[in-house]
NUDO-155765 format. One record per residue: residue in one letter; x, y, z of N, C-alpha, C in turn. Coordinates in pm, 1 decimal, m for minus. Example, Ala and Ser with C-alpha at 12.3 -4.5 7.8 and 13.67 -1.06 7.14 Angstrom:
BEGIN
+---------+----------+----------+----------+----------+----------+----------+----------+----------+----------+
: residuo :      n_X :      n_Y :      n_Z :     ca_X :     ca_Y :     ca_Z :      c_X :      c_Y :      c_Z :
+---------+----------+----------+----------+----------+----------+----------+----------+----------+----------+
:       A :   1319.0 :   m569.0 :    780.0 :   1230.0 :   m450.0 :    780.0 :   1320.0 :   m330.0 :    780.0 :
:       S :   1285.0 :   m225.0 :    708.0 :   1367.0 :   m106.0 :    714.0 :   1290.0 :      3.0 :    787.0 :
+---------+----------+----------+----------+----------+----------+----------+----------+----------+----------+
REM end
This chain:
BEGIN
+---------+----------+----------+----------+----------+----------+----------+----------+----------+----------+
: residuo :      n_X :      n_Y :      n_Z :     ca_X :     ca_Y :     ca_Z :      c_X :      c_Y :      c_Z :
+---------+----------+----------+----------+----------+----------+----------+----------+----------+----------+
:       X :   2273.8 :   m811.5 :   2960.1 :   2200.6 :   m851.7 :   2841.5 :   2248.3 :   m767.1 :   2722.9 :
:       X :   2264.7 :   m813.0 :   2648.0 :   2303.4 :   m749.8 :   2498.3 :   2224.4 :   m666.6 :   2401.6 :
:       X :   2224.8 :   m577.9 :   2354.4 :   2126.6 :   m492.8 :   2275.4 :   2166.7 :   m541.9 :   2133.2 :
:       X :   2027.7 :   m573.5 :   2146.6 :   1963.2 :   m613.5 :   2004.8 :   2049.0 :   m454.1 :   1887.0 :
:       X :   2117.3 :   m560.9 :   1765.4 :   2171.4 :   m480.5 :   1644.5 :   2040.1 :   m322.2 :   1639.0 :
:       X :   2136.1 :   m261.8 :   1610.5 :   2026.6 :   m134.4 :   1564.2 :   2026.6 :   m168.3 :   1381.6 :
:       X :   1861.2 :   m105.7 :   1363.3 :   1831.4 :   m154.3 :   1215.3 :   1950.1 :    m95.1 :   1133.1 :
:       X :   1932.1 :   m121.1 :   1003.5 :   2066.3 :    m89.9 :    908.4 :   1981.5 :     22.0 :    808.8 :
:       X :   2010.7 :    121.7 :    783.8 :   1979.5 :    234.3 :    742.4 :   2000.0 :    148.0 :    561.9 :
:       X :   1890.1 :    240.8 :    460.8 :   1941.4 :    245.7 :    293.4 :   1996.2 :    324.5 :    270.7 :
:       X :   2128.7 :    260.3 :    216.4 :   2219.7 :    336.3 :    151.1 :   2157.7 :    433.3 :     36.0 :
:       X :   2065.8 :    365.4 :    m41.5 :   1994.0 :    458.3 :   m169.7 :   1885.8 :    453.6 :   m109.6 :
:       X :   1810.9 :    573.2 :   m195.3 :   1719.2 :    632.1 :   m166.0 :   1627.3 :    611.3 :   m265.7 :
:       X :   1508.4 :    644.5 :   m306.9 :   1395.5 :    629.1 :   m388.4 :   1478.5 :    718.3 :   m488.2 :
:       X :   1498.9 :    716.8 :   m676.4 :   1525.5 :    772.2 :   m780.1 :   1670.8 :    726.6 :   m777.8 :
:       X :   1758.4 :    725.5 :   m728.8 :   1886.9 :    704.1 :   m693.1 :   1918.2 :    587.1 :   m816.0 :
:       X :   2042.8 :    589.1 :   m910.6 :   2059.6 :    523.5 :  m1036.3 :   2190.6 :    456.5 :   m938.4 :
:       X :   2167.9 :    367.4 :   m967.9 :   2251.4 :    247.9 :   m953.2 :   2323.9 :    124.7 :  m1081.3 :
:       X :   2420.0 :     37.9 :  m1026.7 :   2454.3 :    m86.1 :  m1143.2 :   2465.5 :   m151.4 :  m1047.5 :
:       X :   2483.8 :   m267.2 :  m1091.8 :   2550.8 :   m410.6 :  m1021.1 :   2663.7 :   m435.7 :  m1076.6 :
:       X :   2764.5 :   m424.6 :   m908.9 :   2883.5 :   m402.7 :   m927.3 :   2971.4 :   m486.9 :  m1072.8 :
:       X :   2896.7 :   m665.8 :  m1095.9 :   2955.0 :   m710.5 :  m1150.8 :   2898.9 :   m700.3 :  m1346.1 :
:       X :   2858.4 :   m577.9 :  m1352.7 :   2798.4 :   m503.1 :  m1487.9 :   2627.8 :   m520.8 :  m1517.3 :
:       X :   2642.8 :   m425.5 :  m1609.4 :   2506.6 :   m389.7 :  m1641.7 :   2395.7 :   m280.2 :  m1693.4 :
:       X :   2272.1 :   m263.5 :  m1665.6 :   2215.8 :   m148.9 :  m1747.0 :   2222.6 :    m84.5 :  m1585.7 :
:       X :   2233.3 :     76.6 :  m1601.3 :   2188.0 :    165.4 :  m1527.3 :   2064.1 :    117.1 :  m1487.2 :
:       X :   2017.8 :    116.8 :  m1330.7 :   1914.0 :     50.5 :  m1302.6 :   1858.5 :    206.1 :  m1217.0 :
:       X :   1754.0 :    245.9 :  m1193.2 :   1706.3 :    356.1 :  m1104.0 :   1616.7 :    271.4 :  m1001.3 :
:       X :   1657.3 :    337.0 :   m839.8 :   1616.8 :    213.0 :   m715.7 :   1429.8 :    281.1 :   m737.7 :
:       X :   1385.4 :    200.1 :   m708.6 :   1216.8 :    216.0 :   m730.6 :   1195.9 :    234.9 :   m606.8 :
:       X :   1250.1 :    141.9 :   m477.7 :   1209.2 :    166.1 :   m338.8 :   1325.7 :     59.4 :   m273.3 :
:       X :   1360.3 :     94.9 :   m126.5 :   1417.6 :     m2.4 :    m58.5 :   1287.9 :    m93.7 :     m0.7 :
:       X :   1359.9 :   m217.8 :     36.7 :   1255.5 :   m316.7 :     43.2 :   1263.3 :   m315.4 :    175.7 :
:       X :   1127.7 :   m306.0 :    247.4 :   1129.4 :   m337.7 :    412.4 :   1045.7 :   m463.5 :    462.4 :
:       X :   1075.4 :   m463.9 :    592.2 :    973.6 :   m606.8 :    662.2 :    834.1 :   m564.3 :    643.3 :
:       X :    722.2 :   m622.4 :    598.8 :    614.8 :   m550.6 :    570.0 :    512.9 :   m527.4 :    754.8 :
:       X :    557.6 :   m604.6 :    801.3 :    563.8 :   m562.4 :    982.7 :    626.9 :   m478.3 :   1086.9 :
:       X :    743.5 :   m483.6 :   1050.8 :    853.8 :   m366.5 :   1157.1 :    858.9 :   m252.9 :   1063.1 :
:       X :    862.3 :   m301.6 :    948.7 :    896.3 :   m140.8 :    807.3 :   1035.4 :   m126.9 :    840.5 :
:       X :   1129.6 :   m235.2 :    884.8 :   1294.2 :   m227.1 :    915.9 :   1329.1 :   m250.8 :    768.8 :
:       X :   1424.8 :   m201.7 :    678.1 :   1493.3 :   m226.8 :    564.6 :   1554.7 :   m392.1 :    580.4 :
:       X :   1516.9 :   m454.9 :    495.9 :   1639.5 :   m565.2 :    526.5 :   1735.7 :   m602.8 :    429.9 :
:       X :   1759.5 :   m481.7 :    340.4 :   1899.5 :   m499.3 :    286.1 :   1942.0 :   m517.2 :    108.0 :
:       X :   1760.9 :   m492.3 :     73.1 :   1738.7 :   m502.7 :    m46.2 :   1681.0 :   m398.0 :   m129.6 :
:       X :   1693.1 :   m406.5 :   m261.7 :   1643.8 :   m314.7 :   m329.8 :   1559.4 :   m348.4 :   m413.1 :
:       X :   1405.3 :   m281.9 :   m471.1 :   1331.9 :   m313.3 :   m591.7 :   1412.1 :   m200.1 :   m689.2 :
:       X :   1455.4 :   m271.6 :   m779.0 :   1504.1 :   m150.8 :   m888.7 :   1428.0 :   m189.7 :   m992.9 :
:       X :   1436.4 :    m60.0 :  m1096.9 :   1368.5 :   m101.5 :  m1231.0 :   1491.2 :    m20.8 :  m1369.8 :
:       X :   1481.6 :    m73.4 :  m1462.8 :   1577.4 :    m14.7 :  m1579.2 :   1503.0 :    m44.0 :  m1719.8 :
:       X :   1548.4 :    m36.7 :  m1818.0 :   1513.2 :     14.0 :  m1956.1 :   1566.1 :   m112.2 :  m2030.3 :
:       X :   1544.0 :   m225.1 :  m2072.1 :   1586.1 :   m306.7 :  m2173.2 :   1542.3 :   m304.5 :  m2303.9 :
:       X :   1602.1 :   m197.4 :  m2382.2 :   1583.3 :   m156.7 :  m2515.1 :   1432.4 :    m90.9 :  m2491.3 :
:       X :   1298.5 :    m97.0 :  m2537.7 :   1177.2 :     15.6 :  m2527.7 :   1128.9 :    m46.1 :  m2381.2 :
:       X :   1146.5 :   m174.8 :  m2382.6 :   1054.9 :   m271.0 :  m2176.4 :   1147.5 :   m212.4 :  m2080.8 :
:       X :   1021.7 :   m215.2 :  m2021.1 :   1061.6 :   m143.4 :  m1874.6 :   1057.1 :   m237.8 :  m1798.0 :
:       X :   1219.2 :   m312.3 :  m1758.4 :   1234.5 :   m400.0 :  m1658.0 :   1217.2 :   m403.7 :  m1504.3 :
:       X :   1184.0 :   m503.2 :  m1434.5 :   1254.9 :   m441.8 :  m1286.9 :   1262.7 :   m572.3 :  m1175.4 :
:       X :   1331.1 :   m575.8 :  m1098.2 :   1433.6 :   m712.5 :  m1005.5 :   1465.0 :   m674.4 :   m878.1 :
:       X :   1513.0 :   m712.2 :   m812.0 :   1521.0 :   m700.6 :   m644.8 :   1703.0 :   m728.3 :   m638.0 :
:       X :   1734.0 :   m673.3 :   m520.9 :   1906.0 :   m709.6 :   m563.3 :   1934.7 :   m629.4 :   m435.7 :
:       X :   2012.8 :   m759.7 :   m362.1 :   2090.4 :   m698.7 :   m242.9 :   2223.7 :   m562.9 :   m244.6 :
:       X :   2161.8 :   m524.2 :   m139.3 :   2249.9 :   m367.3 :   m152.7 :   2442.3 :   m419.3 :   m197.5 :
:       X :   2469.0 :   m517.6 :   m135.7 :   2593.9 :   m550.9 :   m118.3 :   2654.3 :   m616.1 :   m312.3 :
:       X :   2498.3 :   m609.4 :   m396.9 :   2582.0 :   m623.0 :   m520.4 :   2558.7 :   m503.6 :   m610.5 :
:       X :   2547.8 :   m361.5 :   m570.1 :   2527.5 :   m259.5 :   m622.7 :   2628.9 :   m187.1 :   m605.4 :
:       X :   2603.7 :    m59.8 :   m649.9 :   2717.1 :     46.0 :   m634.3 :   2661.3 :    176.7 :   m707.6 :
:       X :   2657.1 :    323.6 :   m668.1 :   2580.7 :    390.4 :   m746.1 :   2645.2 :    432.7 :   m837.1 :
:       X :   2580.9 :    427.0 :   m974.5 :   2584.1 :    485.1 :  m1109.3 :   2703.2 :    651.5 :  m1113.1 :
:       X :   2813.4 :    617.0 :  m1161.0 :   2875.0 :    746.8 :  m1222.7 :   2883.3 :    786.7 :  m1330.2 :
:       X :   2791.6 :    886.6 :  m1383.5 :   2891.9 :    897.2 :  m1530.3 :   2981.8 :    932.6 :  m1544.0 :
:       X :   3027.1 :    894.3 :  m1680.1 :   3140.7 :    877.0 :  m1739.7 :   3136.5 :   1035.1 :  m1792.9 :
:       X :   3261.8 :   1139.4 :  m1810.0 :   3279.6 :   1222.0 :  m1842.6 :   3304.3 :   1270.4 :  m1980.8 :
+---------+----------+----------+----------+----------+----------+----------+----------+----------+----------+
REM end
């Protein structure tokens, strides 16, 4: 019998500044999103960011992020 995938760990962590790979505002991760039953991650993020004085915020799979570097 085959063993069931082991869960997939978050790459980011709670405060952790992020973008989406294909551009954007610096977003800071608010929380990884889990099954609200197992509490397993499934691969998403609640982030929130700054659109001019509003304080935005959106959900966004780990696979279109990348964390935030500054620029020197």
């Amino acid at each position: 019998m085959a063993k069931a995938p082991k869960p997939k760990s978050p790459t980011y962590n709670i405060g952790d500044q992020v973008v989406i790979k294909s551009g954007g505002p610096t977003m800071t991760v608010e929380k990884p999103v889990c099954n609200h039953s197992s509490g397993e991650f499934i691969g998403t993020y609640k982030c929130q960011w700054f659109a001019g004085k509003k304080l935005d915020t959106g959900t966004f799979p780990e696979a279109s992020l990348e964390a935030f570097v500054p620029k020197s």
